[in-house]
Residue frames relative to the residue before (quaternion, step in Angstrom):
aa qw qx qy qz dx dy dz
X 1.0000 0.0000 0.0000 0.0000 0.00 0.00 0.00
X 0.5547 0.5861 -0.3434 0.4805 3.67 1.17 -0.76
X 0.8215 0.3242 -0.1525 0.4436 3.20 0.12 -0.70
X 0.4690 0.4044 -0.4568 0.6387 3.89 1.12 0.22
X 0.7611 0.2694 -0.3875 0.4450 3.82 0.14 -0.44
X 0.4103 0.4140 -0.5246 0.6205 4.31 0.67 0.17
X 0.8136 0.2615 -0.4096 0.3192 4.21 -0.36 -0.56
X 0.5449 0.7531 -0.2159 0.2988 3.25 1.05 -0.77
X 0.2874 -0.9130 0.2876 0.0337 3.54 1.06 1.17
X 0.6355 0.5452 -0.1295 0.5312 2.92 1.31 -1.89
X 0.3239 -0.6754 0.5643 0.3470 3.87 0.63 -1.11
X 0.3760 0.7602 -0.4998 0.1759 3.92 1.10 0.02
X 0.6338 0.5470 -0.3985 0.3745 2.93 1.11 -1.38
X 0.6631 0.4866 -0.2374 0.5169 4.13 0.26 -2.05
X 0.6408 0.3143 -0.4497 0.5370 4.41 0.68 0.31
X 0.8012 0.3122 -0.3554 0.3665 3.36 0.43 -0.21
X 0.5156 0.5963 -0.4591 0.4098 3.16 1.13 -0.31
X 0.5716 0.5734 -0.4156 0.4143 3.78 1.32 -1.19
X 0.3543 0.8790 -0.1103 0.2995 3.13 1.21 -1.51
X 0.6647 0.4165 0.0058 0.6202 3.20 0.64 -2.15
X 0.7755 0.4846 -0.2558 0.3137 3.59 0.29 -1.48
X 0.4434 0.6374 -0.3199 0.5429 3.45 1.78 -0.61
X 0.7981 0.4396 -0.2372 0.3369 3.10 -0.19 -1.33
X 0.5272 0.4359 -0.2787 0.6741 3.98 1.36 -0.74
X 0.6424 0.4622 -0.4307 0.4338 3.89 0.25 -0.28
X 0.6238 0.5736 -0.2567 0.4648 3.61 1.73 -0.75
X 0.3896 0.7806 -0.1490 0.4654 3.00 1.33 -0.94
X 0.8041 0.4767 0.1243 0.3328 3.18 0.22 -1.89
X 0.6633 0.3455 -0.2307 0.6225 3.31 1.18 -1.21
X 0.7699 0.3725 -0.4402 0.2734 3.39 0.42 -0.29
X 0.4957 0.6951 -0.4280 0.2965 3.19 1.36 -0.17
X 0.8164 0.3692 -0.2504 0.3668 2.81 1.51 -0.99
X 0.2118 0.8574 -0.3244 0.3389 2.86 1.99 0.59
X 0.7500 0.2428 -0.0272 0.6146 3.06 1.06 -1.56
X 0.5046 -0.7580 0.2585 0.3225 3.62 0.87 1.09
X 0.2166 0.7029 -0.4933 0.4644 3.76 1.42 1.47
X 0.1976 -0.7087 0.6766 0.0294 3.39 -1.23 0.88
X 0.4441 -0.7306 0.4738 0.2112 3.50 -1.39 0.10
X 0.4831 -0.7431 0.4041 0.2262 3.16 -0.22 1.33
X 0.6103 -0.4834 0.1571 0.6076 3.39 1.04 -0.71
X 0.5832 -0.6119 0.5310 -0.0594 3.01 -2.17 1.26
X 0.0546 -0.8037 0.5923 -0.0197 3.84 0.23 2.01
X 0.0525 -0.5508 0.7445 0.3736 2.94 -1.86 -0.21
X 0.1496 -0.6855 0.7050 0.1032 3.47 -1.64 0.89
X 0.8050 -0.2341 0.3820 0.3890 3.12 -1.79 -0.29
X 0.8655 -0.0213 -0.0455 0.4984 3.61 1.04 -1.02
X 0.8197 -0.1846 -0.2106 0.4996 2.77 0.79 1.93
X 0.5898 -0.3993 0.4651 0.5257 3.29 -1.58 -0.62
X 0.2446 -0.7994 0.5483 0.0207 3.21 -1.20 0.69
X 0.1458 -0.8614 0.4850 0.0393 3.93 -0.08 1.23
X 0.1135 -0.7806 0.6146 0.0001 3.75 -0.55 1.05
X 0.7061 -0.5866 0.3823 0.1057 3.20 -0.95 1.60
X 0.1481 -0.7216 0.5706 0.3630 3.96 -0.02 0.43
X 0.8431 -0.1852 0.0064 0.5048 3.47 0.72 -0.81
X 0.6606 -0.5017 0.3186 0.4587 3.94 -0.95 0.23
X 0.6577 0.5951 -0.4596 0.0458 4.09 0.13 0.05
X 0.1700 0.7998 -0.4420 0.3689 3.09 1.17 1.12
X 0.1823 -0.7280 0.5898 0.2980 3.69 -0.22 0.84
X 0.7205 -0.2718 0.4037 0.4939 3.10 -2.41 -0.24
X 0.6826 0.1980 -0.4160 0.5673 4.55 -0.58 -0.53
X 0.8390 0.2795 -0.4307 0.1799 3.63 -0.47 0.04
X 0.5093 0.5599 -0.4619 0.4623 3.39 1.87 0.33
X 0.5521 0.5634 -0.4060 0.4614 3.68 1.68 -0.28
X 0.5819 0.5825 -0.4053 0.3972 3.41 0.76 -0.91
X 0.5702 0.6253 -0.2085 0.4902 3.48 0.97 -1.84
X 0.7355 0.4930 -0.1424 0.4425 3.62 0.17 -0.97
X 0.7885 0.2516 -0.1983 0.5250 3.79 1.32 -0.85
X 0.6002 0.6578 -0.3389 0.3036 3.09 1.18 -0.40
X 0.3736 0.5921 -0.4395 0.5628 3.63 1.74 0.63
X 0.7164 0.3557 -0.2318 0.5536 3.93 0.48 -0.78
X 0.7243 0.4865 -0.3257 0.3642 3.50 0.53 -0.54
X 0.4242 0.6006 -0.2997 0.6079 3.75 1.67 -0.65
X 0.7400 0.4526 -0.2359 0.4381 3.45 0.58 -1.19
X 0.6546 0.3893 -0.2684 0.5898 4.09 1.06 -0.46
X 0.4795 0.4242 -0.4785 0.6009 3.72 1.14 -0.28
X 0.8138 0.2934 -0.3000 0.4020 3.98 -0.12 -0.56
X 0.4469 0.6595 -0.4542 0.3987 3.50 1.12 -0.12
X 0.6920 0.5693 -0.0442 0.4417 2.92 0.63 -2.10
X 0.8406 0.1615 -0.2156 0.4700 3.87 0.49 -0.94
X 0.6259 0.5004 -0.4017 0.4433 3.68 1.15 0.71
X 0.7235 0.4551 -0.3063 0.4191 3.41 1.40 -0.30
X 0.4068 0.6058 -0.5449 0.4131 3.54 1.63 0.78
X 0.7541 0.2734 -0.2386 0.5473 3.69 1.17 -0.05
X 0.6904 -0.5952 0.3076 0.2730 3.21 -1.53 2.09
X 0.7425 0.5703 -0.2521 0.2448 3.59 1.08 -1.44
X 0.7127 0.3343 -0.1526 0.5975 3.41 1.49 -1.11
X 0.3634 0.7084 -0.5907 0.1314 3.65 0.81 0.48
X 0.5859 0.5377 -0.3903 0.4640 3.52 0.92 -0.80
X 0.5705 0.4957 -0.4666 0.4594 4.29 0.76 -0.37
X 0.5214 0.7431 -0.3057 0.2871 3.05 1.26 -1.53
X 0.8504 0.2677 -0.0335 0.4516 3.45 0.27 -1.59
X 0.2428 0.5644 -0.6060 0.5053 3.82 1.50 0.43
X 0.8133 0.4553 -0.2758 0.2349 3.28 0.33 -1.64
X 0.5550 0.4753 -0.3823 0.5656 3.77 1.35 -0.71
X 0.6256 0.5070 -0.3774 0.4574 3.74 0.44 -0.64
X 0.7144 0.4787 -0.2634 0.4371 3.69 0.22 -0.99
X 0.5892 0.5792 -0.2471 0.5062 3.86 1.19 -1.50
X 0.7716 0.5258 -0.1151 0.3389 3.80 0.76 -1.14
X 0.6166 0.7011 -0.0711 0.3510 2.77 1.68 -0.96
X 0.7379 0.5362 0.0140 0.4096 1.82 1.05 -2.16
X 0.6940 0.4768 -0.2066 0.4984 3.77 1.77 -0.97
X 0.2728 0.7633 -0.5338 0.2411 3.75 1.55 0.39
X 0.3922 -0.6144 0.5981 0.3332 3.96 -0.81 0.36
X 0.3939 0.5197 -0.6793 0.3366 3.44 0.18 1.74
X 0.7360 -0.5484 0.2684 0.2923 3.38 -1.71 1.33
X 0.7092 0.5300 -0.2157 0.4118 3.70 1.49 -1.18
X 0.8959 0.0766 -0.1656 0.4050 3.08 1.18 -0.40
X 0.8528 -0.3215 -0.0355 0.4099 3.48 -1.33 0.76
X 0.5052 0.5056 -0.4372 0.5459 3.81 1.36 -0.37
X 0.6683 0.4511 -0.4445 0.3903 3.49 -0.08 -1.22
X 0.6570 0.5109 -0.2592 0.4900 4.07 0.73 -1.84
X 0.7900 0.1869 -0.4350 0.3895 3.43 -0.12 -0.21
X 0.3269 0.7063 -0.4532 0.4345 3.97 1.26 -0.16
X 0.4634 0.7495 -0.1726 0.4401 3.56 0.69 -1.72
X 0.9180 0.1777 -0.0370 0.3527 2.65 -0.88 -2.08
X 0.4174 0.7126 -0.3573 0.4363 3.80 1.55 -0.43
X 0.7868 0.2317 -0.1608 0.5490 3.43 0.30 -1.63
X 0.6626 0.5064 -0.4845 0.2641 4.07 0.36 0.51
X 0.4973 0.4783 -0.4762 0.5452 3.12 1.88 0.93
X 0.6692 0.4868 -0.2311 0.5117 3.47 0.66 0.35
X 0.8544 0.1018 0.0012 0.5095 3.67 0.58 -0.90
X 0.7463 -0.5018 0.2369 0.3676 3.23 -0.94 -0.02
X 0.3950 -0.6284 0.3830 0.5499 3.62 0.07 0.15
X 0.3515 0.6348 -0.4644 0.5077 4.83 0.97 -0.62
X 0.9645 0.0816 -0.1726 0.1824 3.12 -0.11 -1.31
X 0.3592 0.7443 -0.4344 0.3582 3.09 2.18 0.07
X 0.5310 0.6036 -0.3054 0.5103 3.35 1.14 -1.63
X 0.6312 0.6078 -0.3226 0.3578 4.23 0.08 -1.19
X 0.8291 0.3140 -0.1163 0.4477 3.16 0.62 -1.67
X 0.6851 0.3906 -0.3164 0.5272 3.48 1.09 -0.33
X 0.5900 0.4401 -0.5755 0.3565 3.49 0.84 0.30
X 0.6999 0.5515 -0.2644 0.3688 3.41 1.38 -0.72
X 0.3801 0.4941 -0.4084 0.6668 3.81 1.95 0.05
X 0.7517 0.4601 -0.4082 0.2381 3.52 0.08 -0.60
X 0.3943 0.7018 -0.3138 0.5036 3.60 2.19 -1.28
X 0.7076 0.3506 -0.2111 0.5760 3.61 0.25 -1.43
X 0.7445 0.3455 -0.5078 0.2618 3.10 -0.50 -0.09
X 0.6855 0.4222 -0.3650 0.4675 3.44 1.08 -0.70
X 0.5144 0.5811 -0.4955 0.3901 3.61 0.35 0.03
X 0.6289 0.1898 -0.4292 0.6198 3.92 0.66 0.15
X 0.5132 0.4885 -0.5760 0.4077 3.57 -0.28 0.34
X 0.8429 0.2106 -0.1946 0.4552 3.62 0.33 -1.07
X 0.5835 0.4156 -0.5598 0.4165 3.32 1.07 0.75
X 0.7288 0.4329 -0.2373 0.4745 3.30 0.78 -0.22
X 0.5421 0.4334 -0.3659 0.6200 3.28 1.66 0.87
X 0.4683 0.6395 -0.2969 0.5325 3.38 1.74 0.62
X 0.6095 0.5279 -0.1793 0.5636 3.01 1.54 -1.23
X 0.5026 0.7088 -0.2549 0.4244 3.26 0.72 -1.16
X 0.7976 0.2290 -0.0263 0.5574 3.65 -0.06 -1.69
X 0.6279 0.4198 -0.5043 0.4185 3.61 0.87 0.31
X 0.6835 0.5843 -0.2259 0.3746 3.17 0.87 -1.36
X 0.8235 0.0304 0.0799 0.5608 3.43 0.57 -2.04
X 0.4458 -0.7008 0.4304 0.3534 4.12 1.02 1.16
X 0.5354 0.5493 -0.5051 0.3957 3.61 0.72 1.02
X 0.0145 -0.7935 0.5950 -0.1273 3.38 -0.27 1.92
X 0.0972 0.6617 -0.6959 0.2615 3.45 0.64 1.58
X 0.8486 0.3342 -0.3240 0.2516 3.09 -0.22 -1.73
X 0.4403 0.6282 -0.3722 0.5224 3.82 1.67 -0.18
X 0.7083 0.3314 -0.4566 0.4244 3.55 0.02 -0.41
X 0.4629 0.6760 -0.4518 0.3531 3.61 1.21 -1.44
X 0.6483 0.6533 -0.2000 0.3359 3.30 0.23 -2.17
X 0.7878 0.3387 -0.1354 0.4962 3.50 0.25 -1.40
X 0.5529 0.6853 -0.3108 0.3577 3.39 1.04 -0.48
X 0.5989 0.4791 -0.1003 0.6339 3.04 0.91 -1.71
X 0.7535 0.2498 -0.3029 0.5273 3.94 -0.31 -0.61
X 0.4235 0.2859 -0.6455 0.5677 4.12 0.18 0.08
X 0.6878 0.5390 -0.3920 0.2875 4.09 -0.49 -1.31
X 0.6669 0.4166 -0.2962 0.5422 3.69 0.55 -1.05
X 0.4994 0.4990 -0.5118 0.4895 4.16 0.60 -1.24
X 0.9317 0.2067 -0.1121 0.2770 3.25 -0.81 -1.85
X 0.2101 0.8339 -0.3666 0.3550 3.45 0.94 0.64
């Protein structure tokens, strides 16, 4: 990571990464919102990663808990893009918030998807159907992370893409 932010001219990478750090700060307040702590706090390959201290979080406040990473992100979207200078932070933040609610298993769309159908279905087949929403979804990502590296040599959203679908496969 050190050394992608030293090459990284533009600064995109060190705004989204801040970006990133918001959104887990969302994350966070609500945990401590709903008087939950974090057992402990990774970074991974695909992302920071928050582990539950313990399970007494109902079903609307593990959803809340779960959006409140995108929603931090539209609160900053929204109050940085009334000014010309931080519009480009601005839209990391609408980009990152959106993403971040796609109906894929790893992230916070896919988890609160999940946590939806385990009041309704079995938990086999909740897991089933969101691994198979999750397949689709990544398939327009990595076609349009094809486009991407043809069009504008930016094969992020292509690695992203393939990431996530190796993740759902070997799941």
């Amino acid at each position: 990571m050190t050394i992608i932010l030293l090459l990284d001219k533009s600064g995109f990478v060190f705004w989204g990464l801040f970006a990133a750090i918001i959104h887990e700060l969302g994350h966070l307040a609500a945990f401590a919102l709903f008087g939950n702590k974090p057992r402990e706090i990774s970074a991974e390959i695909s992302g920071i990663k928050i582990l539950k201290y313990n399970d007494n979080l109902n079903y609307i406040s593990e959803i809340i808990v779960l959006f409140a990473g995108a929603f931090v992100n539209f609160i900053t979207f929204f109050l940085f893009n009334v000014t010309v200078q931080y519009q480009n932070f601005a839209y990391i933040h609408l980009i990152l918030g959106i993403f971040n609610l796609l109906p894929i298993r790893t992230l916070d769309g896919g988890a609160i998807i999940h946590h939806i159908l385990n009041r309704f279905i079995s938990f086999e087949k909740s897991i089933n159907i969101c691994k198979i929403l999750s397949i689709i979804t990544t398939l327009p990502l990595i076609a349009g992370g094809i486009f991407l590296t043809i069009s504008a040599r930016n094969f992020t959203l292509l690695i992203t893409g393939i990431y996530l679908f190796i993740k759902e496969i070997v799941d």
